[in-house]
N, CA, C and O atoms as a Maestro MAE file, in Angstrom:
{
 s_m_m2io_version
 :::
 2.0.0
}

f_m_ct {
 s_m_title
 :::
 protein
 m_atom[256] {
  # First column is atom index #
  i_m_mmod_type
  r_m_x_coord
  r_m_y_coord
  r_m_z_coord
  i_m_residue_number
  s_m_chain_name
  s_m_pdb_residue_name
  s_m_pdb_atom_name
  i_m_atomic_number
  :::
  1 25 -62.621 -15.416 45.992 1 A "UNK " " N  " 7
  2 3 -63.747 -14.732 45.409 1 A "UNK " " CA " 6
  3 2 -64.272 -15.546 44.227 1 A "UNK " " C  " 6
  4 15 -63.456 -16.046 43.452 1 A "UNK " " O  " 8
  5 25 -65.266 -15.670 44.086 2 A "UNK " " N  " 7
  6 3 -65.811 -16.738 43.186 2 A "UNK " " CA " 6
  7 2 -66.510 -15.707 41.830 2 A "UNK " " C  " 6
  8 15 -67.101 -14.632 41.937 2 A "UNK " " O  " 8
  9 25 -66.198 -16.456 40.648 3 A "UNK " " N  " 7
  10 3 -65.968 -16.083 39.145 3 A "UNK " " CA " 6
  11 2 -67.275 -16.496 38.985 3 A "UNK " " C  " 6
  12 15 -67.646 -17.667 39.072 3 A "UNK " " O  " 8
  13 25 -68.191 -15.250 38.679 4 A "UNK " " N  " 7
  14 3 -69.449 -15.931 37.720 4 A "UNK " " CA " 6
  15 2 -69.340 -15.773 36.005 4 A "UNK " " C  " 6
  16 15 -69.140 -14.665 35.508 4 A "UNK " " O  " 8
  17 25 -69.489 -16.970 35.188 5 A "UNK " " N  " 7
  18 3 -69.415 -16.883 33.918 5 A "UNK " " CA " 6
  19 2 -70.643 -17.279 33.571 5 A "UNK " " C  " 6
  20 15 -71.072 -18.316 34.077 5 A "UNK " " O  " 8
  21 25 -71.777 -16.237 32.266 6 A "UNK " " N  " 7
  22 3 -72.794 -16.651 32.165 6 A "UNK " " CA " 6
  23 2 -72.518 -17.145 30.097 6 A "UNK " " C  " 6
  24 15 -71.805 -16.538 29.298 6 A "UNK " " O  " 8
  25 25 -73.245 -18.196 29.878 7 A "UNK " " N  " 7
  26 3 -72.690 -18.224 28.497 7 A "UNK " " CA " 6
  27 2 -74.602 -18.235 28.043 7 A "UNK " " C  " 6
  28 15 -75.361 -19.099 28.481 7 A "UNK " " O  " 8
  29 25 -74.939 -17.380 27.346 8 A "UNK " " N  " 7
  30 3 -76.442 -17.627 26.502 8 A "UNK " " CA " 6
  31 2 -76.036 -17.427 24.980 8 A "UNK " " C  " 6
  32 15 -74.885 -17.385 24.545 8 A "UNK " " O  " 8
  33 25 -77.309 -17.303 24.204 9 A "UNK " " N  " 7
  34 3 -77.218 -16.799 22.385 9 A "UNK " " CA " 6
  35 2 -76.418 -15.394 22.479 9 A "UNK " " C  " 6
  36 15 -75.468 -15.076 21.764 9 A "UNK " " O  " 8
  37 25 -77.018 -14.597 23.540 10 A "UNK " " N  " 7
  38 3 -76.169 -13.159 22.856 10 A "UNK " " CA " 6
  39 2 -74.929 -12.887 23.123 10 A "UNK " " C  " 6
  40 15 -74.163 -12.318 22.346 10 A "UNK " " O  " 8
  41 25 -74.572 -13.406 24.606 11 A "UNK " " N  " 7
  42 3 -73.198 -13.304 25.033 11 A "UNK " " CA " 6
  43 2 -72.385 -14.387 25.916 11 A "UNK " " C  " 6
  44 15 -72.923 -15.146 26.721 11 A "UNK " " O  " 8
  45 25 -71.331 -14.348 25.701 12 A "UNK " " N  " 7
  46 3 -70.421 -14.954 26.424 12 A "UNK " " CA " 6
  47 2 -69.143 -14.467 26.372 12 A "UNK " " C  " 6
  48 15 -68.723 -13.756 25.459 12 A "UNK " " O  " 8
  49 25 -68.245 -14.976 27.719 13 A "UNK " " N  " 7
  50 3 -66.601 -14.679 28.281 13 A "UNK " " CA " 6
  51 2 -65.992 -15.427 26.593 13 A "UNK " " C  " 6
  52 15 -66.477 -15.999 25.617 13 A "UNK " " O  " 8
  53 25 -64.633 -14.947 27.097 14 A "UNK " " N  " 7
  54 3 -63.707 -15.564 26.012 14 A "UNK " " CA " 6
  55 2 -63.527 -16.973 26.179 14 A "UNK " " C  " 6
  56 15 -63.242 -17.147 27.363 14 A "UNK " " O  " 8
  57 25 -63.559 -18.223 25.478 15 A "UNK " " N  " 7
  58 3 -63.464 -19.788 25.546 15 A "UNK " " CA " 6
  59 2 -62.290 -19.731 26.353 15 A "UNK " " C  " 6
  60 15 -62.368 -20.489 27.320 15 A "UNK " " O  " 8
  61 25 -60.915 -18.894 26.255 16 A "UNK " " N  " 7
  62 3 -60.304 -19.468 27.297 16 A "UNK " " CA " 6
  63 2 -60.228 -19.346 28.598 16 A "UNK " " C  " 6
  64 15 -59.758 -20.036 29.502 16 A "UNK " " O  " 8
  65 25 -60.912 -18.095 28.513 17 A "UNK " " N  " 7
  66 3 -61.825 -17.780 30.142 17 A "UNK " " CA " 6
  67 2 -62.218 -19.040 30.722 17 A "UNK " " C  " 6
  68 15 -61.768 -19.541 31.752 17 A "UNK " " O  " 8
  69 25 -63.148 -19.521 29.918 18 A "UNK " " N  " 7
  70 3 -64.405 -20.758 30.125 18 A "UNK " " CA " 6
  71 2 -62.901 -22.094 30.458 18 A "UNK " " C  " 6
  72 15 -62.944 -22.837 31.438 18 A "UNK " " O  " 8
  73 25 -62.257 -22.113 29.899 19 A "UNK " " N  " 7
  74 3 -60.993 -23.669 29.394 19 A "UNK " " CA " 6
  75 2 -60.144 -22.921 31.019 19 A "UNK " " C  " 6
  76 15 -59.269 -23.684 31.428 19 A "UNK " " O  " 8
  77 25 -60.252 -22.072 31.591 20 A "UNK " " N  " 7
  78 3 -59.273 -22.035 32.631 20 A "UNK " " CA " 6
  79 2 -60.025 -21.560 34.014 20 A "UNK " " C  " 6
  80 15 -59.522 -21.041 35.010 20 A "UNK " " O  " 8
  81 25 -60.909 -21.784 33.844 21 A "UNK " " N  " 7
  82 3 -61.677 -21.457 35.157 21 A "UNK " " CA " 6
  83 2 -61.419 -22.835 36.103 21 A "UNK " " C  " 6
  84 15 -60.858 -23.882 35.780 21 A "UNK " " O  " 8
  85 25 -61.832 -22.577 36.966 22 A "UNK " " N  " 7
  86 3 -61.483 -24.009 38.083 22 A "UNK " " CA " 6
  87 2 -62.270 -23.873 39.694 22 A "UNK " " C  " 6
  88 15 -63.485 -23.721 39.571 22 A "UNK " " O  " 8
  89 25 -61.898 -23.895 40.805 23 A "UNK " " N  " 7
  90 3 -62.865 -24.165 41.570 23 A "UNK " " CA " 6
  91 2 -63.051 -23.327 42.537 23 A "UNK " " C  " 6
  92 15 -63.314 -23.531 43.722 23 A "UNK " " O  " 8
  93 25 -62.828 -21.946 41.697 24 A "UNK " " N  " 7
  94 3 -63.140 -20.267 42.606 24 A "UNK " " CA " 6
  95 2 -64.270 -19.803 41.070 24 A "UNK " " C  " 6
  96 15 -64.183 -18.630 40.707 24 A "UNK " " O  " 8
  97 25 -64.919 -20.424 40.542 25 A "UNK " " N  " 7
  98 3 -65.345 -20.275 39.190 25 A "UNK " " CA " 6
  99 2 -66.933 -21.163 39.367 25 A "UNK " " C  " 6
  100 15 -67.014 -22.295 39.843 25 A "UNK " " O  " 8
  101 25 -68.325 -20.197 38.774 26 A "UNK " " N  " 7
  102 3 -69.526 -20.730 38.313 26 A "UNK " " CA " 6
  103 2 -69.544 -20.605 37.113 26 A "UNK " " C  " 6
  104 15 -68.996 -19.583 36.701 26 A "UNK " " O  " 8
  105 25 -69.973 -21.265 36.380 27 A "UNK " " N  " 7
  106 3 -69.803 -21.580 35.230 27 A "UNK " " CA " 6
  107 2 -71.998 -21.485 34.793 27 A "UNK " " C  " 6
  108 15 -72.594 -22.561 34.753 27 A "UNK " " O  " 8
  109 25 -72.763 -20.215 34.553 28 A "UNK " " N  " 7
  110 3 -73.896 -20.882 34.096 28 A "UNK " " CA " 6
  111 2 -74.091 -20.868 32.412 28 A "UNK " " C  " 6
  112 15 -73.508 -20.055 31.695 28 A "UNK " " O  " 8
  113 25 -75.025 -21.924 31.904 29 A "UNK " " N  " 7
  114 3 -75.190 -22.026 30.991 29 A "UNK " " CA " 6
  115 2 -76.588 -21.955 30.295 29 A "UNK " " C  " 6
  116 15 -76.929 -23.119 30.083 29 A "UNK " " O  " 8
  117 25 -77.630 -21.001 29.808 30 A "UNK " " N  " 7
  118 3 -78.294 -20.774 29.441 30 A "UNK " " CA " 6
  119 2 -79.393 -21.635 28.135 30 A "UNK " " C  " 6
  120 15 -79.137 -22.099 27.024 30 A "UNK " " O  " 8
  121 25 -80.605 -21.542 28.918 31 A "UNK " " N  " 7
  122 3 -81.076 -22.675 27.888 31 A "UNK " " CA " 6
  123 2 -80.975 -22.516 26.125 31 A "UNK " " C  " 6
  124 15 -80.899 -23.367 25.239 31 A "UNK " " O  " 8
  125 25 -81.014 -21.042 26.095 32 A "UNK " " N  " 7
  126 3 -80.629 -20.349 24.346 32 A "UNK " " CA " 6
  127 2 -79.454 -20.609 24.356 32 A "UNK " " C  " 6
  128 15 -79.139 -20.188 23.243 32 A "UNK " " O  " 8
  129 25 -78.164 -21.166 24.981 33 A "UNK " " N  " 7
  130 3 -76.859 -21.137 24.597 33 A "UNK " " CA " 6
  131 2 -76.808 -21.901 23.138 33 A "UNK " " C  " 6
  132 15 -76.245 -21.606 22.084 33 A "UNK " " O  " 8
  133 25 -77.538 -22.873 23.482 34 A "UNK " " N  " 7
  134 3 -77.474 -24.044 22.529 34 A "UNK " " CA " 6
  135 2 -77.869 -23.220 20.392 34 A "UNK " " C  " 6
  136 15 -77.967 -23.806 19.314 34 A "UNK " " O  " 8
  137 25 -77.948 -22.004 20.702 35 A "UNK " " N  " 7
  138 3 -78.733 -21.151 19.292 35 A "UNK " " CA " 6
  139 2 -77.425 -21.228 18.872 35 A "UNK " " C  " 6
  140 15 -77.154 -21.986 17.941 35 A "UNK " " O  " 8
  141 25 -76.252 -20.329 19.599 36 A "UNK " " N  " 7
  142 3 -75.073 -19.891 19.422 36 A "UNK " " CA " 6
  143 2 -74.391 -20.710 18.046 36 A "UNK " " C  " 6
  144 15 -74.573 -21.926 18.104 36 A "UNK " " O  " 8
  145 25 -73.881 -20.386 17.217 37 A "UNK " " N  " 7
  146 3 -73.125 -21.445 16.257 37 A "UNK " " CA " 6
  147 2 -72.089 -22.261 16.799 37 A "UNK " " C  " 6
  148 15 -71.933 -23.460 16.565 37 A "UNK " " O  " 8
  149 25 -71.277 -21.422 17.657 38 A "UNK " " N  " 7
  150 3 -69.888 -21.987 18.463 38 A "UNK " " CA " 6
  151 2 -69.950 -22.508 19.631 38 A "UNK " " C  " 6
  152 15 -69.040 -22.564 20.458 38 A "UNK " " O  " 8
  153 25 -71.609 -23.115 19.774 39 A "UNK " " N  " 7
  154 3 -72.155 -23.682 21.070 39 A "UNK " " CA " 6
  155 2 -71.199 -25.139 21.642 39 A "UNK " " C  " 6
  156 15 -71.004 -25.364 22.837 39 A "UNK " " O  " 8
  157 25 -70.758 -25.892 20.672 40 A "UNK " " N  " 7
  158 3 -69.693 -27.105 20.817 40 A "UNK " " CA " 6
  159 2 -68.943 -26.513 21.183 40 A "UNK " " C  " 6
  160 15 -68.760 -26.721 22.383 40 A "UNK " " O  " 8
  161 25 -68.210 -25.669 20.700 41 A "UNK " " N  " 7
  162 3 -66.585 -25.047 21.395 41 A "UNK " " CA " 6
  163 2 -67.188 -24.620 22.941 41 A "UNK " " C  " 6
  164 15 -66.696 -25.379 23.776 41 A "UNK " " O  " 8
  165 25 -67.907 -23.844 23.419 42 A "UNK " " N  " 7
  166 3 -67.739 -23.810 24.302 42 A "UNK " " CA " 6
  167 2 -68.407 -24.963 25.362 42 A "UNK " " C  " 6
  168 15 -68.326 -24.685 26.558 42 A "UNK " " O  " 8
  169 25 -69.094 -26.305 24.962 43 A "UNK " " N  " 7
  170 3 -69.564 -26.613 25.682 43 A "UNK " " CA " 6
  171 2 -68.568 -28.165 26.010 43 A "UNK " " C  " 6
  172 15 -68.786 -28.946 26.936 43 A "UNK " " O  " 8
  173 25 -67.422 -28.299 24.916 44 A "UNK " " N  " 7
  174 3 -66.211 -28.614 25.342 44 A "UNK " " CA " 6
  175 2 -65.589 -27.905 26.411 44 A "UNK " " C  " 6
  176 15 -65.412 -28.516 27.465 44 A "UNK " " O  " 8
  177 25 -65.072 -26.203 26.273 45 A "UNK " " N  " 7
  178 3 -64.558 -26.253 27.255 45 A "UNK " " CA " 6
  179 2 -65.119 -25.636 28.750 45 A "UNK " " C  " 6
  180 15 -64.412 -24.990 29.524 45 A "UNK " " O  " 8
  181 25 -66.638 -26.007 28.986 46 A "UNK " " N  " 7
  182 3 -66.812 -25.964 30.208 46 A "UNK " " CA " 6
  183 2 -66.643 -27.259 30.729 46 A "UNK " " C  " 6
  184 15 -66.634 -27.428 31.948 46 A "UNK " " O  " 8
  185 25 -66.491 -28.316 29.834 47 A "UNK " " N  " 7
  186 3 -66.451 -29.947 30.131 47 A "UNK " " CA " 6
  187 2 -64.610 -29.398 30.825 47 A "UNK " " C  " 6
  188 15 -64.289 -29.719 31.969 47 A "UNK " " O  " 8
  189 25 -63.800 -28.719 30.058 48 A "UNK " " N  " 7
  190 3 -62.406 -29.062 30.716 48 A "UNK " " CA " 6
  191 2 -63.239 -27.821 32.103 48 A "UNK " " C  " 6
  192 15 -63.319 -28.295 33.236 48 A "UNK " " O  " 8
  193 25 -63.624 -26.771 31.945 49 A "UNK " " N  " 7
  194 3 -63.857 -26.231 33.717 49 A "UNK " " CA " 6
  195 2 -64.281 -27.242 34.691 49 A "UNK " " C  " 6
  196 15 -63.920 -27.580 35.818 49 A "UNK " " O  " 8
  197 25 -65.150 -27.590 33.876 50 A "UNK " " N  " 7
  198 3 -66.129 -28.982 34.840 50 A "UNK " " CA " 6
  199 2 -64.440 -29.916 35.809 50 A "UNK " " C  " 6
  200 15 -64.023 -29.776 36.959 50 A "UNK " " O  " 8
  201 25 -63.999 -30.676 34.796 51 A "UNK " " N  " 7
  202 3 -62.717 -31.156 35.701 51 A "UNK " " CA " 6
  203 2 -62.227 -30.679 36.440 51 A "UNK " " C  " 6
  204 15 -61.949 -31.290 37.472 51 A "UNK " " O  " 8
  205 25 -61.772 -28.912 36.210 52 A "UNK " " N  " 7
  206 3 -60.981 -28.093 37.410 52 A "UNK " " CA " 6
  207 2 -61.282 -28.041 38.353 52 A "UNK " " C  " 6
  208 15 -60.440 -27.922 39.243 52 A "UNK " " O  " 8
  209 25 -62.534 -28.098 38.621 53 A "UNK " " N  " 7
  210 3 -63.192 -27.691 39.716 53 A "UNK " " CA " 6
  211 2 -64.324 -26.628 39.482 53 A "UNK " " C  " 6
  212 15 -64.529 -25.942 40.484 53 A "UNK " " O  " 8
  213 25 -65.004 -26.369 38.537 54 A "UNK " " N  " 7
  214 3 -65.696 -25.247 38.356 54 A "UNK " " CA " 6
  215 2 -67.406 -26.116 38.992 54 A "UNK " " C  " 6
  216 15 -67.590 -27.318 39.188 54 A "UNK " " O  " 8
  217 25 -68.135 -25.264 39.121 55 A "UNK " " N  " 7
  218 3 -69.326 -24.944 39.338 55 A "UNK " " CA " 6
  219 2 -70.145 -25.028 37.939 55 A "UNK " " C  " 6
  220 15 -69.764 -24.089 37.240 55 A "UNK " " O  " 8
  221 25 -71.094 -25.774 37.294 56 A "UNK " " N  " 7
  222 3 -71.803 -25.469 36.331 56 A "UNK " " CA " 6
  223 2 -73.041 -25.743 36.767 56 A "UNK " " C  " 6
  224 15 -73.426 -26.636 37.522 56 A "UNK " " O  " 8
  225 25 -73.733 -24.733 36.116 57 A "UNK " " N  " 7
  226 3 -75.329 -24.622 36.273 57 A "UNK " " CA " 6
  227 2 -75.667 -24.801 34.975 57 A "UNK " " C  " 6
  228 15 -75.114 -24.005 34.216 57 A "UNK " " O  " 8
  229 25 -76.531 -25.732 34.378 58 A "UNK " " N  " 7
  230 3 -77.221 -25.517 33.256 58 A "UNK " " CA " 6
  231 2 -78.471 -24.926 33.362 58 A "UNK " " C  " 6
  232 15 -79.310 -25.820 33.469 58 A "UNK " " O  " 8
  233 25 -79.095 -23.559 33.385 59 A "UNK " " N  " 7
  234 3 -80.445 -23.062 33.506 59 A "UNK " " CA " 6
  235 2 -81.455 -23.671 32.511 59 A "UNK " " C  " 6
  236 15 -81.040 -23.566 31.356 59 A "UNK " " O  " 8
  237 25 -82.637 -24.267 32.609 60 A "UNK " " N  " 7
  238 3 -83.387 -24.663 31.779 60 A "UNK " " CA " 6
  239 2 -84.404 -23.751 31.453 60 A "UNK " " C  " 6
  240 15 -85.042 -24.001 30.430 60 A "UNK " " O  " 8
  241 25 -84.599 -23.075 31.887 61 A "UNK " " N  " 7
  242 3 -85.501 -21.577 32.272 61 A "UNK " " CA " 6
  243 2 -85.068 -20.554 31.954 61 A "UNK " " C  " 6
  244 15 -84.209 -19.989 32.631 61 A "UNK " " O  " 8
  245 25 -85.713 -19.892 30.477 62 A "UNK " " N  " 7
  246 3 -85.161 -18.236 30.787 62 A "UNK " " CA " 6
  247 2 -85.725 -17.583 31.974 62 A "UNK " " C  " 6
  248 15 -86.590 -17.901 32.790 62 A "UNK " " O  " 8
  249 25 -84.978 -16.591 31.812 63 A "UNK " " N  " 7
  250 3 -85.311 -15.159 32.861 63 A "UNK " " CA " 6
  251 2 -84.284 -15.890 34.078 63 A "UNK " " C  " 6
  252 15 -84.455 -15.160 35.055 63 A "UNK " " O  " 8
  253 25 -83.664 -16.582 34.326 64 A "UNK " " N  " 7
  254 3 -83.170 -17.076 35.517 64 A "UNK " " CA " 6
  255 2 -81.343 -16.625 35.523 64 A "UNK " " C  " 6
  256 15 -80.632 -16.943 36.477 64 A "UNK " " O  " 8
  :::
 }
 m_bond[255] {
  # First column is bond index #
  i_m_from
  i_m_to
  i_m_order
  :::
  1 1 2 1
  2 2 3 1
  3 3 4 2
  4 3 5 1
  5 5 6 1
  6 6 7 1
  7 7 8 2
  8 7 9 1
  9 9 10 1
  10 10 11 1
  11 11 12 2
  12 11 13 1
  13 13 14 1
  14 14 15 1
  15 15 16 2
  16 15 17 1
  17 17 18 1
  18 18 19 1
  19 19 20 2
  20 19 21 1
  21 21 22 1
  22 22 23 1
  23 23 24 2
  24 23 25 1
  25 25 26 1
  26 26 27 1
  27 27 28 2
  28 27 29 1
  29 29 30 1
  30 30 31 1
  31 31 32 2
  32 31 33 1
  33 33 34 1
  34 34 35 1
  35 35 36 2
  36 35 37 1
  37 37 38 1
  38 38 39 1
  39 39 40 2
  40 39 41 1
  41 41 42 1
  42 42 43 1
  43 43 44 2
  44 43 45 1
  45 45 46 1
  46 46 47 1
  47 47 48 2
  48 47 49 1
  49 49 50 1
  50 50 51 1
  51 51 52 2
  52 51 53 1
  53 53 54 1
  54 54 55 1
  55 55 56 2
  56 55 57 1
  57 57 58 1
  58 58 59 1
  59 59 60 2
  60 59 61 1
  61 61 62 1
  62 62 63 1
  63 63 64 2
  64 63 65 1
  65 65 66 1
  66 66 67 1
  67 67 68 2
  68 67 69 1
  69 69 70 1
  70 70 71 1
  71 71 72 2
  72 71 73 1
  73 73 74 1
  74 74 75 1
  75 75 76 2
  76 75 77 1
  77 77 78 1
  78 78 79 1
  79 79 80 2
  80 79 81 1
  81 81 82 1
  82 82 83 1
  83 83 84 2
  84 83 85 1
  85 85 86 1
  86 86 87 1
  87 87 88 2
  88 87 89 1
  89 89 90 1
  90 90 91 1
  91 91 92 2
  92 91 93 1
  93 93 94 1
  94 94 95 1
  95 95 96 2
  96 95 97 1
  97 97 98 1
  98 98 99 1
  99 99 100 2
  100 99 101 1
  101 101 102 1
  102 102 103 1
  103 103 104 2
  104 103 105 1
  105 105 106 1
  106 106 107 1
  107 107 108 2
  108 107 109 1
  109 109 110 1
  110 110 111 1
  111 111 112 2
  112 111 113 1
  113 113 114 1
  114 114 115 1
  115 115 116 2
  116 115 117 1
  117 117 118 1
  118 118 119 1
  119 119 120 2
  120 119 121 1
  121 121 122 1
  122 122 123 1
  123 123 124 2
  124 123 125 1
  125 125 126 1
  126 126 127 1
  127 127 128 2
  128 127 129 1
  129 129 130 1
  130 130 131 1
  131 131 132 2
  132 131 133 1
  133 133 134 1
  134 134 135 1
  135 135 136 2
  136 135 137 1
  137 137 138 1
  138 138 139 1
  139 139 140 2
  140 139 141 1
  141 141 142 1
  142 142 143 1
  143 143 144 2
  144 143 145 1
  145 145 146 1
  146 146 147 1
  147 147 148 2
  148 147 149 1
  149 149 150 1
  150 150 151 1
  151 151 152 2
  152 151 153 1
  153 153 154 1
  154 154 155 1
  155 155 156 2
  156 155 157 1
  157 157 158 1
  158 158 159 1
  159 159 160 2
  160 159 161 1
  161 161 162 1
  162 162 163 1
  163 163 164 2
  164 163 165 1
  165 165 166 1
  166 166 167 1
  167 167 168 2
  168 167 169 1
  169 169 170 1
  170 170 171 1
  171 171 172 2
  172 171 173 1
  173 173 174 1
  174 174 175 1
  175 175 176 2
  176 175 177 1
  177 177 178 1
  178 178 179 1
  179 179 180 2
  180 179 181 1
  181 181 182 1
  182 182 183 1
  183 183 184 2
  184 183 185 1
  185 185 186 1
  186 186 187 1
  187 187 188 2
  188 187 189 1
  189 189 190 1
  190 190 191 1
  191 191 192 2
  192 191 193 1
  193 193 194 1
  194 194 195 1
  195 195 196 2
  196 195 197 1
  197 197 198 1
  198 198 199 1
  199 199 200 2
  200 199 201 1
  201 201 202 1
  202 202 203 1
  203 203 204 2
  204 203 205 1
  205 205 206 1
  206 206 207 1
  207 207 208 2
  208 207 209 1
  209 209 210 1
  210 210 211 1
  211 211 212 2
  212 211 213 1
  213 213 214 1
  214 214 215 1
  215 215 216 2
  216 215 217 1
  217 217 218 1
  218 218 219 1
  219 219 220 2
  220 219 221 1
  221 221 222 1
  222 222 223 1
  223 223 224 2
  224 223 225 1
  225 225 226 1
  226 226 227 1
  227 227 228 2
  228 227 229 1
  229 229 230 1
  230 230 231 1
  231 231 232 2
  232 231 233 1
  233 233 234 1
  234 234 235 1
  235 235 236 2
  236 235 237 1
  237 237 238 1
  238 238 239 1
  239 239 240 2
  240 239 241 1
  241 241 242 1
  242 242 243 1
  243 243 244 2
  244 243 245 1
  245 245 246 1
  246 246 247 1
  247 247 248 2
  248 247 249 1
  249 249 250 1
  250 250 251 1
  251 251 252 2
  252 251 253 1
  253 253 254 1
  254 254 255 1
  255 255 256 2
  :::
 }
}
Protein backbone atom coordinates (compact mmCIF):
# COMPACT_ATOMS: atom_id res chain seq x y z
CA UNK A 1 0.00 0.00 0.00
CA UNK A 2 1.67 3.10 -0.90
CA UNK A 3 2.33 6.11 1.81
CA UNK A 4 1.34 9.54 0.61
CA UNK A 5 3.39 12.29 2.49
CA UNK A 6 2.47 15.88 1.60
CA UNK A 7 5.04 18.52 3.14
CA UNK A 8 3.74 22.53 2.34
CA UNK A 9 4.04 26.01 4.80
CA UNK A 10 1.12 24.82 6.95
CA UNK A 11 1.68 21.20 7.37
CA UNK A 12 3.72 18.33 7.42
CA UNK A 13 4.33 14.35 8.77
CA UNK A 14 6.92 14.02 11.52
CA UNK A 15 10.83 14.34 9.87
CA UNK A 16 11.19 10.88 10.90
CA UNK A 17 8.24 9.81 9.05
CA UNK A 18 9.86 11.71 6.00
CA UNK A 19 13.91 9.99 7.12
CA UNK A 20 12.11 6.40 7.00
CA UNK A 21 9.89 6.22 4.25
CA UNK A 22 11.25 4.06 1.32
CA UNK A 23 9.76 2.50 -1.75
CA UNK A 24 5.93 1.80 -0.63
CA UNK A 25 6.20 5.79 0.10
CA UNK A 26 5.29 9.33 -2.17
CA UNK A 27 6.91 11.78 -0.87
CA UNK A 28 5.12 15.40 -2.35
CA UNK A 29 6.61 18.58 -1.81
CA UNK A 30 4.84 21.79 -2.16
CA UNK A 31 5.94 24.90 -3.86
CA UNK A 32 5.21 27.07 -0.26
CA UNK A 33 7.24 24.32 1.52
CA UNK A 34 10.20 26.34 0.98
CA UNK A 35 8.24 29.45 3.61
CA UNK A 36 8.48 26.78 6.41
CA UNK A 37 11.58 27.78 8.79
CA UNK A 38 12.57 23.97 9.17
CA UNK A 39 12.36 23.71 5.34
CA UNK A 40 16.34 22.31 5.32
CA UNK A 41 15.54 19.68 7.90
CA UNK A 42 13.11 18.33 6.01
CA UNK A 43 14.41 18.69 2.66
CA UNK A 44 17.53 16.69 3.95
CA UNK A 45 15.49 14.09 4.96
CA UNK A 46 13.45 13.50 1.90
CA UNK A 47 17.07 13.44 0.21
CA UNK A 48 17.64 10.20 2.78
CA UNK A 49 13.68 8.93 1.44
CA UNK A 50 14.85 9.78 -2.01
CA UNK A 51 17.76 6.88 -1.50
CA UNK A 52 15.21 4.34 0.03
CA UNK A 53 13.29 4.19 -2.55
CA UNK A 54 10.65 6.81 -2.06
CA UNK A 55 8.70 8.60 -4.75
CA UNK A 56 9.18 12.50 -4.69
CA UNK A 57 7.13 14.95 -6.42
CA UNK A 58 8.16 18.47 -6.17
CA UNK A 59 4.72 20.42 -7.10
CA UNK A 60 5.56 23.76 -8.65
CA UNK A 61 1.92 24.75 -8.73
CA UNK A 62 -0.39 25.47 -5.97
CA UNK A 63 -3.78 23.97 -5.82
CA UNK A 64 -2.15 20.64 -7.07
Amino acid sequence: MTTIHTIDAANAPALGDIRAAGEEAVIRVRRNATERKDFAKYWEAVGVALVRGAVVEVINREGN
